[in-house]
mmCIF entry with sequence, helices, sheets and N, C-alpha, C, O atoms, coordinates in Angstrom:
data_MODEL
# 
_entry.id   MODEL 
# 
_entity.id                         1 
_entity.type                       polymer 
_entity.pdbx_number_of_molecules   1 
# 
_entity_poly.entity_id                      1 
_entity_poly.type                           'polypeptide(L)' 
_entity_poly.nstd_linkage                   no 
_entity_poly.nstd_monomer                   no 
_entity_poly.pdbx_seq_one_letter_code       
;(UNK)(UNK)(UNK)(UNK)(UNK)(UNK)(UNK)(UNK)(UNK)(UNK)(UNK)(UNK)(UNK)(UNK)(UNK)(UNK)
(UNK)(UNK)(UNK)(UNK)(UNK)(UNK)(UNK)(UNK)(UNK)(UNK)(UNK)(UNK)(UNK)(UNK)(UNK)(UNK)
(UNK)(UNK)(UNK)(UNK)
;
_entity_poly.pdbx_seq_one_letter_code_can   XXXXXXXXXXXXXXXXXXXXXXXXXXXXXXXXXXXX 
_entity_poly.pdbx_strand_id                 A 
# 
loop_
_entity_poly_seq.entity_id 
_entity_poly_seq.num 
_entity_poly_seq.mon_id 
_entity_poly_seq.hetero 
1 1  UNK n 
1 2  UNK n 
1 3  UNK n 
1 4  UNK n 
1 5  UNK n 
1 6  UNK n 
1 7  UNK n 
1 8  UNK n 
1 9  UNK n 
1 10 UNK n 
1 11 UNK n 
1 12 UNK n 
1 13 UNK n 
1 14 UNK n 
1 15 UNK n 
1 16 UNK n 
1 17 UNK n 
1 18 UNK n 
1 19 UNK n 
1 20 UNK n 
1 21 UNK n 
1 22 UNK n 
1 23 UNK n 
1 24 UNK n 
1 25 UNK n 
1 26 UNK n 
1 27 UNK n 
1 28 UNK n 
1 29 UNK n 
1 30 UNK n 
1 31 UNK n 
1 32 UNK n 
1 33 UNK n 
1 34 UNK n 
1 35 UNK n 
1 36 UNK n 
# 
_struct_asym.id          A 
_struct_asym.entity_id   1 
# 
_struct_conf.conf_type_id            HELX_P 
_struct_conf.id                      HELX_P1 
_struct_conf.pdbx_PDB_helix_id       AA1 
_struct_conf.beg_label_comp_id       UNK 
_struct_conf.beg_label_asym_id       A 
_struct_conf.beg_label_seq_id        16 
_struct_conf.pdbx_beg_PDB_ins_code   ? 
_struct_conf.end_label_comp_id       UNK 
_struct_conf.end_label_asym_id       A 
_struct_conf.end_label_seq_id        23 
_struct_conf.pdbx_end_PDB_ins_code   ? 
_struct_conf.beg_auth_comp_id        UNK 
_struct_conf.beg_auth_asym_id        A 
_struct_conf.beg_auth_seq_id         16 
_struct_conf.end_auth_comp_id        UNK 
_struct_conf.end_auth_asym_id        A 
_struct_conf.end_auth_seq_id         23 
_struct_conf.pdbx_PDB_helix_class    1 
_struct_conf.details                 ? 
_struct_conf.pdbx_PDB_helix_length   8 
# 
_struct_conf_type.id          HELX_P 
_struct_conf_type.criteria    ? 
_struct_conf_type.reference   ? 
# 
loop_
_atom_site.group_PDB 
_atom_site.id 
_atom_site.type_symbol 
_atom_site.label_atom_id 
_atom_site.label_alt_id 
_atom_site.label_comp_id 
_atom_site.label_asym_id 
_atom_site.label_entity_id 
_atom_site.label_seq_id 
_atom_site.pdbx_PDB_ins_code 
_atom_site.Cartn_x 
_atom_site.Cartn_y 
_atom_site.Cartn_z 
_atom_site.occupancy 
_atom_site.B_iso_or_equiv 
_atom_site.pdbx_formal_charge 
_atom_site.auth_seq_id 
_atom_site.auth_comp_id 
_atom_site.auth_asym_id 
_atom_site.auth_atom_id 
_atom_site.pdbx_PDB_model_num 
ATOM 1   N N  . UNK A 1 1  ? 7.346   15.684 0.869   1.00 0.00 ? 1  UNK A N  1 
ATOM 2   C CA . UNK A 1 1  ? 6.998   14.765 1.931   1.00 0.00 ? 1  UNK A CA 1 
ATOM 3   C C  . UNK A 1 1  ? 8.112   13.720 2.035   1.00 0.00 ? 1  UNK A C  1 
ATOM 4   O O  . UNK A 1 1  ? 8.625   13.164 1.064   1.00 0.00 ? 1  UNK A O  1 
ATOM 5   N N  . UNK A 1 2  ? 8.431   13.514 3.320   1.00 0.00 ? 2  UNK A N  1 
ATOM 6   C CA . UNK A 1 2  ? 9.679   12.023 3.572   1.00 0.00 ? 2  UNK A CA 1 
ATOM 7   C C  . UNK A 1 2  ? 8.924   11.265 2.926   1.00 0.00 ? 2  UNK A C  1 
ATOM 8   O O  . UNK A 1 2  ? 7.746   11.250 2.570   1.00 0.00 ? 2  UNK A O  1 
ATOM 9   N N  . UNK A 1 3  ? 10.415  10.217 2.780   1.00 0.00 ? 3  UNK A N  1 
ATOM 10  C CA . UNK A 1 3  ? 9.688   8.736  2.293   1.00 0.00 ? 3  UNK A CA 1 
ATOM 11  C C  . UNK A 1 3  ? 9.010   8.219  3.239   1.00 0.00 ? 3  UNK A C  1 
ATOM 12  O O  . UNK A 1 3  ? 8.167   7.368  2.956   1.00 0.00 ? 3  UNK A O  1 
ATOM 13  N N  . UNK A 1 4  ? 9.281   8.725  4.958   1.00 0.00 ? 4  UNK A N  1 
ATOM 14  C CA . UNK A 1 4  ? 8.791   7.811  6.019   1.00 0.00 ? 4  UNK A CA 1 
ATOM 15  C C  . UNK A 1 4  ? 7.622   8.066  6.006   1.00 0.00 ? 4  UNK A C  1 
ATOM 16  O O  . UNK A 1 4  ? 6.917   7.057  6.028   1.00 0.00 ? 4  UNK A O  1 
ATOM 17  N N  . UNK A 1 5  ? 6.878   9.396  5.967   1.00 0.00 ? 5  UNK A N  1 
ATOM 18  C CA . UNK A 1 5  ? 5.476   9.506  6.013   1.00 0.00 ? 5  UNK A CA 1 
ATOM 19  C C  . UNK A 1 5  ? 4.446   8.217  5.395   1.00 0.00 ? 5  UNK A C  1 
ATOM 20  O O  . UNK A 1 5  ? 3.521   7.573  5.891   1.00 0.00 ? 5  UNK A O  1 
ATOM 21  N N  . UNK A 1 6  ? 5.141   8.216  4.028   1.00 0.00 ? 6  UNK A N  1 
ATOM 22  C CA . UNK A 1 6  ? 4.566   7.685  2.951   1.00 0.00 ? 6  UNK A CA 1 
ATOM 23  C C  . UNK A 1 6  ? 3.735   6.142  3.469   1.00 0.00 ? 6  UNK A C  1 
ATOM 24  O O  . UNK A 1 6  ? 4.418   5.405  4.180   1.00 0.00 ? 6  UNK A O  1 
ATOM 25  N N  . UNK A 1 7  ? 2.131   5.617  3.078   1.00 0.00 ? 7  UNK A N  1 
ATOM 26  C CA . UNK A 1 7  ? 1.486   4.377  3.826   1.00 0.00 ? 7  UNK A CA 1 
ATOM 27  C C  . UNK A 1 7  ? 2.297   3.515  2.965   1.00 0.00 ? 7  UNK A C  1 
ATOM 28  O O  . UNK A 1 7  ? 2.740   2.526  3.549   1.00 0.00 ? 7  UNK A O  1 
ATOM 29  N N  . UNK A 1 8  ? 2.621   3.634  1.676   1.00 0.00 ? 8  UNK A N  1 
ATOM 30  C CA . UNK A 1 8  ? 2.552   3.036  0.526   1.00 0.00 ? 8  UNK A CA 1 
ATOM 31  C C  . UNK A 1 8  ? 3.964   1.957  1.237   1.00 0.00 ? 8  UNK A C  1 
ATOM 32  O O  . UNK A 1 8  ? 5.105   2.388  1.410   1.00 0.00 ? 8  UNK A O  1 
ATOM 33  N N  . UNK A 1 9  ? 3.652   0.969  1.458   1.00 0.00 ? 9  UNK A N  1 
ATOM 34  C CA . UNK A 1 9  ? 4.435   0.031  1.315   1.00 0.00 ? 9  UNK A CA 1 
ATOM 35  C C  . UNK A 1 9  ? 6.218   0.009  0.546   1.00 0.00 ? 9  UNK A C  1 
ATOM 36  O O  . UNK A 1 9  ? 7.398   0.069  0.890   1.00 0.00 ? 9  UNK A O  1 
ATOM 37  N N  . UNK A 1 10 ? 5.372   -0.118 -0.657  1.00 0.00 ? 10 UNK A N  1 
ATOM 38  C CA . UNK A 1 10 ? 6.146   -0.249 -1.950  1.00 0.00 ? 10 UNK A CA 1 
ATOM 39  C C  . UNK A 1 10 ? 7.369   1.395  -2.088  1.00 0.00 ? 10 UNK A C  1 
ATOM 40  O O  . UNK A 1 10 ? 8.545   1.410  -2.453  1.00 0.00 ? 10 UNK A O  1 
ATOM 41  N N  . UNK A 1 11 ? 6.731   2.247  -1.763  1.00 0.00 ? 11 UNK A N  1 
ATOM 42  C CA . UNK A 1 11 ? 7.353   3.080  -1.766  1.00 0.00 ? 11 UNK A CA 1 
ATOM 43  C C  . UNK A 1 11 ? 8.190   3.404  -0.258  1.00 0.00 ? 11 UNK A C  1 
ATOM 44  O O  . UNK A 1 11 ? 9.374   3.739  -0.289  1.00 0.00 ? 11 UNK A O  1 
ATOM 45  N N  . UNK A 1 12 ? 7.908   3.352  0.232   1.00 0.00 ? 12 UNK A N  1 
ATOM 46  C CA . UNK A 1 12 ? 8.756   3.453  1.568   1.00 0.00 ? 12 UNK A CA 1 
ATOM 47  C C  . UNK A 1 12 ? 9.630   1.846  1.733   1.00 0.00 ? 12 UNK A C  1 
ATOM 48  O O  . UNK A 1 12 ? 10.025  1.621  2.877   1.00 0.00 ? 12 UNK A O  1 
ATOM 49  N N  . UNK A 1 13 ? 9.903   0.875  0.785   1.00 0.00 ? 13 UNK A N  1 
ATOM 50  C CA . UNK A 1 13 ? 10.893  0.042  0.587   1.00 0.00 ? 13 UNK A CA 1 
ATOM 51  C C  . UNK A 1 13 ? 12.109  0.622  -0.375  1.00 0.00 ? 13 UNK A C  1 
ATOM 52  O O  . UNK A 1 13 ? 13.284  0.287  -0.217  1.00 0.00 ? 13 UNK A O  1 
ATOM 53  N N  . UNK A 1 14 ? 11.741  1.361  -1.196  1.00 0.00 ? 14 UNK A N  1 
ATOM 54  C CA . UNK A 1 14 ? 13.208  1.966  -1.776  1.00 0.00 ? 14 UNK A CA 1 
ATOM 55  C C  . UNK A 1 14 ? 13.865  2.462  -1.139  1.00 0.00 ? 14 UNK A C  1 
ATOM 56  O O  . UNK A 1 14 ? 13.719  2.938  -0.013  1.00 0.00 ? 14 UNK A O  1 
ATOM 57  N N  . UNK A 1 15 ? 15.506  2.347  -2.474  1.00 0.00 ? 15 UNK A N  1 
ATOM 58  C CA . UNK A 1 15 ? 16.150  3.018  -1.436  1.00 0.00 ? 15 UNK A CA 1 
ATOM 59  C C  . UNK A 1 15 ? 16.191  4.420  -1.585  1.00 0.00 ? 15 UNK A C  1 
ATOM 60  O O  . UNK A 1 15 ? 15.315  4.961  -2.260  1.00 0.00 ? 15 UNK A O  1 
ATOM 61  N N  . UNK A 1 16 ? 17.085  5.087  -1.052  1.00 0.00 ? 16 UNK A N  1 
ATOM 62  C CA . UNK A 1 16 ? 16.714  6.667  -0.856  1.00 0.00 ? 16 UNK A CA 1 
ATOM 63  C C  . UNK A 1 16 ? 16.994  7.180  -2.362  1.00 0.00 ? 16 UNK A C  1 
ATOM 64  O O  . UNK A 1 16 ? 16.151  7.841  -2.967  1.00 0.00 ? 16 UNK A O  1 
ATOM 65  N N  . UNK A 1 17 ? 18.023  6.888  -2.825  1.00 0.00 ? 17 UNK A N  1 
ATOM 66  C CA . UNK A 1 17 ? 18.159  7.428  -4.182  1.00 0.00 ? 17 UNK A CA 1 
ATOM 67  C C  . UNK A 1 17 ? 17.107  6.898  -5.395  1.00 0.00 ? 17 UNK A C  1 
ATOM 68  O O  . UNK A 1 17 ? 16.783  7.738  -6.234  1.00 0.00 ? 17 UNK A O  1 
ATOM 69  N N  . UNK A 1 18 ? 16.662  5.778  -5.490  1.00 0.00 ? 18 UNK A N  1 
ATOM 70  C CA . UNK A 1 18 ? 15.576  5.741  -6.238  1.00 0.00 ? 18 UNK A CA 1 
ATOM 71  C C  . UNK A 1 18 ? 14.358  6.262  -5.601  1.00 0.00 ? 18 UNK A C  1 
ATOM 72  O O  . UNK A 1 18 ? 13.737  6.626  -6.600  1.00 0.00 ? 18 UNK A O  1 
ATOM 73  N N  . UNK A 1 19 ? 13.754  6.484  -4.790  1.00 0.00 ? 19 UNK A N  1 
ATOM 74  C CA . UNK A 1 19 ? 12.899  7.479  -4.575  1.00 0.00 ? 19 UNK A CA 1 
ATOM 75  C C  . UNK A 1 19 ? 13.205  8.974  -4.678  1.00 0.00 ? 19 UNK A C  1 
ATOM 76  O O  . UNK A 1 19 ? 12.472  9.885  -5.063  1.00 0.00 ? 19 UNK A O  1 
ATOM 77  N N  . UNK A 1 20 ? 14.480  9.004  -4.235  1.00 0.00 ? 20 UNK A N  1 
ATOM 78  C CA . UNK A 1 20 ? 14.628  10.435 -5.041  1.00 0.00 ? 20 UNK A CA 1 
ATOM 79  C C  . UNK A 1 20 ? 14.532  10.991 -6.161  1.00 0.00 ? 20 UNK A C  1 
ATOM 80  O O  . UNK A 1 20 ? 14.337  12.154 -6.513  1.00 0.00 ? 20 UNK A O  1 
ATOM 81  N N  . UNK A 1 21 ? 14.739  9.734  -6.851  1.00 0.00 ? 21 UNK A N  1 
ATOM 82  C CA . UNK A 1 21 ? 14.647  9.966  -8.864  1.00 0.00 ? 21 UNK A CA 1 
ATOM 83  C C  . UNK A 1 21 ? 13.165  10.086 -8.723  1.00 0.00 ? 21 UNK A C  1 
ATOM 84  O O  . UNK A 1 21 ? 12.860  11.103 -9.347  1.00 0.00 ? 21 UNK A O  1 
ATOM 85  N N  . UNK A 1 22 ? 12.117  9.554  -8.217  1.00 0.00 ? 22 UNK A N  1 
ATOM 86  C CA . UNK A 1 22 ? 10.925  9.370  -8.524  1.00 0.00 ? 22 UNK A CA 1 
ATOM 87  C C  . UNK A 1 22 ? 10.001  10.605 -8.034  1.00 0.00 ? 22 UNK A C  1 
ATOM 88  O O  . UNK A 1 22 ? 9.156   11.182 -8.717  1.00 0.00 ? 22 UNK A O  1 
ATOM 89  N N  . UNK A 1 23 ? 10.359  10.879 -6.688  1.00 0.00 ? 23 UNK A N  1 
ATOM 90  C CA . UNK A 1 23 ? 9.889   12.339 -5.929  1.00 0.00 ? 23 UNK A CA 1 
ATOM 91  C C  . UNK A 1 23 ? 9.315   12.850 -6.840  1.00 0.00 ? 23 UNK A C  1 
ATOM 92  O O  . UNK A 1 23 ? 8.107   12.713 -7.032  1.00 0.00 ? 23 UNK A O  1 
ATOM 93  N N  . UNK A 1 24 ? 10.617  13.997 -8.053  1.00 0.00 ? 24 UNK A N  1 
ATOM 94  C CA . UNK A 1 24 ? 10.336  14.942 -8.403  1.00 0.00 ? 24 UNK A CA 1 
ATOM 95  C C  . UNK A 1 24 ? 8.468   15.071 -9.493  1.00 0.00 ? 24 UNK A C  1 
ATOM 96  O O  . UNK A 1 24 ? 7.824   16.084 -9.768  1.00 0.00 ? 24 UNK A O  1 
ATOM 97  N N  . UNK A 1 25 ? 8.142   13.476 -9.853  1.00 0.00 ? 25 UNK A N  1 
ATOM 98  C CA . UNK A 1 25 ? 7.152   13.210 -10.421 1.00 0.00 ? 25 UNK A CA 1 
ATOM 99  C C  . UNK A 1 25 ? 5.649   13.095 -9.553  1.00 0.00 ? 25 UNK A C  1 
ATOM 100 O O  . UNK A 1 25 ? 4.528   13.161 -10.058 1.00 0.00 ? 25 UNK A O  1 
ATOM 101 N N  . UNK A 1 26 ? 5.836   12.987 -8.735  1.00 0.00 ? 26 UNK A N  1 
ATOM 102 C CA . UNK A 1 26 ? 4.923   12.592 -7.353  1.00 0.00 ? 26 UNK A CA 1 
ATOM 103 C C  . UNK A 1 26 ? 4.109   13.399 -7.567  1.00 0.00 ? 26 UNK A C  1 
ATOM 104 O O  . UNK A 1 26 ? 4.436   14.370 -8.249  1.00 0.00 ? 26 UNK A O  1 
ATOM 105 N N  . UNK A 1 27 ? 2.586   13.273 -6.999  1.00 0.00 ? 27 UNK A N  1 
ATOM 106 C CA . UNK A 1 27 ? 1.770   14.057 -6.001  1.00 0.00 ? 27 UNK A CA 1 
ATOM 107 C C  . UNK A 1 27 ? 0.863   12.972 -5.666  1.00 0.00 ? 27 UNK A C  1 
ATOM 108 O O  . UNK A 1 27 ? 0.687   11.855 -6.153  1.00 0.00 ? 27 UNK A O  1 
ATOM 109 N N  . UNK A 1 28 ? 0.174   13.801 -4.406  1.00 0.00 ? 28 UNK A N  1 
ATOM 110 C CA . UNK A 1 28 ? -0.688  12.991 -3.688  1.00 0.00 ? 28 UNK A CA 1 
ATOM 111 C C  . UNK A 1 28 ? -1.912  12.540 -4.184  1.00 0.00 ? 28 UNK A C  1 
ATOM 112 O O  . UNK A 1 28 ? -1.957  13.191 -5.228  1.00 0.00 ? 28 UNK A O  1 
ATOM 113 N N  . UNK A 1 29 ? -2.865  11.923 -4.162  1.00 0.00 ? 29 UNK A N  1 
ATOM 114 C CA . UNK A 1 29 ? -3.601  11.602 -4.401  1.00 0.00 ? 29 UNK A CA 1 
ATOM 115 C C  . UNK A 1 29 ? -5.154  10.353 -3.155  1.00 0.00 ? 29 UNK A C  1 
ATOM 116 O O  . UNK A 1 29 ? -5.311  9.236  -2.663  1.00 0.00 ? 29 UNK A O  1 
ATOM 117 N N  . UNK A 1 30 ? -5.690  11.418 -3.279  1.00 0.00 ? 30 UNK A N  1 
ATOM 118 C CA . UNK A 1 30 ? -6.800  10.926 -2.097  1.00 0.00 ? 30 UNK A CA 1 
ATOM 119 C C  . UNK A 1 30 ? -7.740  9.888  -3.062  1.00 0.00 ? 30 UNK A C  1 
ATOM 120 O O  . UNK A 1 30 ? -8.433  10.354 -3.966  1.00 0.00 ? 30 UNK A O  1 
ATOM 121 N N  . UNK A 1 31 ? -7.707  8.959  -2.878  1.00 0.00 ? 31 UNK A N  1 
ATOM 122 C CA . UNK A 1 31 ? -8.852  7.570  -3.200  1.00 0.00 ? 31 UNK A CA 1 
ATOM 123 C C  . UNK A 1 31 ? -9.694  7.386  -1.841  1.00 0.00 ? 31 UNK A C  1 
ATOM 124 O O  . UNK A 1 31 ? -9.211  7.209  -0.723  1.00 0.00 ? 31 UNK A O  1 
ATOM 125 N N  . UNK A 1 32 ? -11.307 7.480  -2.238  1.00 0.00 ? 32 UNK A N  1 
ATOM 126 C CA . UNK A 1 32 ? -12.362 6.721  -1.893  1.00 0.00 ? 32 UNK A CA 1 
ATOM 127 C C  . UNK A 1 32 ? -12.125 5.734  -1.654  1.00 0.00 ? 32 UNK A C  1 
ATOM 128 O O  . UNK A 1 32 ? -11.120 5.507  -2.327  1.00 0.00 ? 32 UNK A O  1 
ATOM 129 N N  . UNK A 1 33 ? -12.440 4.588  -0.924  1.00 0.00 ? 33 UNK A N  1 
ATOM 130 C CA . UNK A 1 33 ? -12.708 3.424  -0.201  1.00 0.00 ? 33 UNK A CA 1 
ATOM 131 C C  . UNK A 1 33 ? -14.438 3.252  -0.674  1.00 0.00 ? 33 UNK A C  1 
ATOM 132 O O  . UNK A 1 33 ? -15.294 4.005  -0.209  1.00 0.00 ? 33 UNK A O  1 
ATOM 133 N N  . UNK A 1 34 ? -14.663 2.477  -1.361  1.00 0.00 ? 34 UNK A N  1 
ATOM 134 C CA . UNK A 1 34 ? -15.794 1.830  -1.472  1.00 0.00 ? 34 UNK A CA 1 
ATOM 135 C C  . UNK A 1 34 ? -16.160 0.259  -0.601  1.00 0.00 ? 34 UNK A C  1 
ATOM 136 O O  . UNK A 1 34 ? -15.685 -0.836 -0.905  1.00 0.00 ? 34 UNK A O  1 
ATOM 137 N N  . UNK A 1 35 ? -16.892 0.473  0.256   1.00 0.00 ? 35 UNK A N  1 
ATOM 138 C CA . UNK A 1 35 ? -17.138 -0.914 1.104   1.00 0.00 ? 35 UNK A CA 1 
ATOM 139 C C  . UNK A 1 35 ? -18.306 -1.119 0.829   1.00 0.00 ? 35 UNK A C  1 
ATOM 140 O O  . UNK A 1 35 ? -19.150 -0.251 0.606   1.00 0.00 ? 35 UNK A O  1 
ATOM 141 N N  . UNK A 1 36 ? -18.500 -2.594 0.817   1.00 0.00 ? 36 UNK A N  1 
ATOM 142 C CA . UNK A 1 36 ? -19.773 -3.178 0.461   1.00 0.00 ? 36 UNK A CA 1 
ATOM 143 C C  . UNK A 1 36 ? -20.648 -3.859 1.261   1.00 0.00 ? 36 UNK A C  1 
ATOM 144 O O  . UNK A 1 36 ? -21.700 -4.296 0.793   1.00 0.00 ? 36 UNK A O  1 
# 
């Protein structure tokens, strides 16, 4: 997946080569929203 897709703030502020180091560790992950 691009970095552009990505919601994550934090991650779509790096630059391309440190997200590239990080990529290869990645996967997605779906979180619940609990509202009260």
């Amino acid at each position: 997946m691009p970095q552009s897709a990505f919601r994550n703030q934090i991650l779509k502020a790096l630059l391309v080569s440190d997200f590239a180091l990080l990529q290869p560790a990645m996967r997605h992950v779906e979180l619940d929203i609990k509202v009260r």
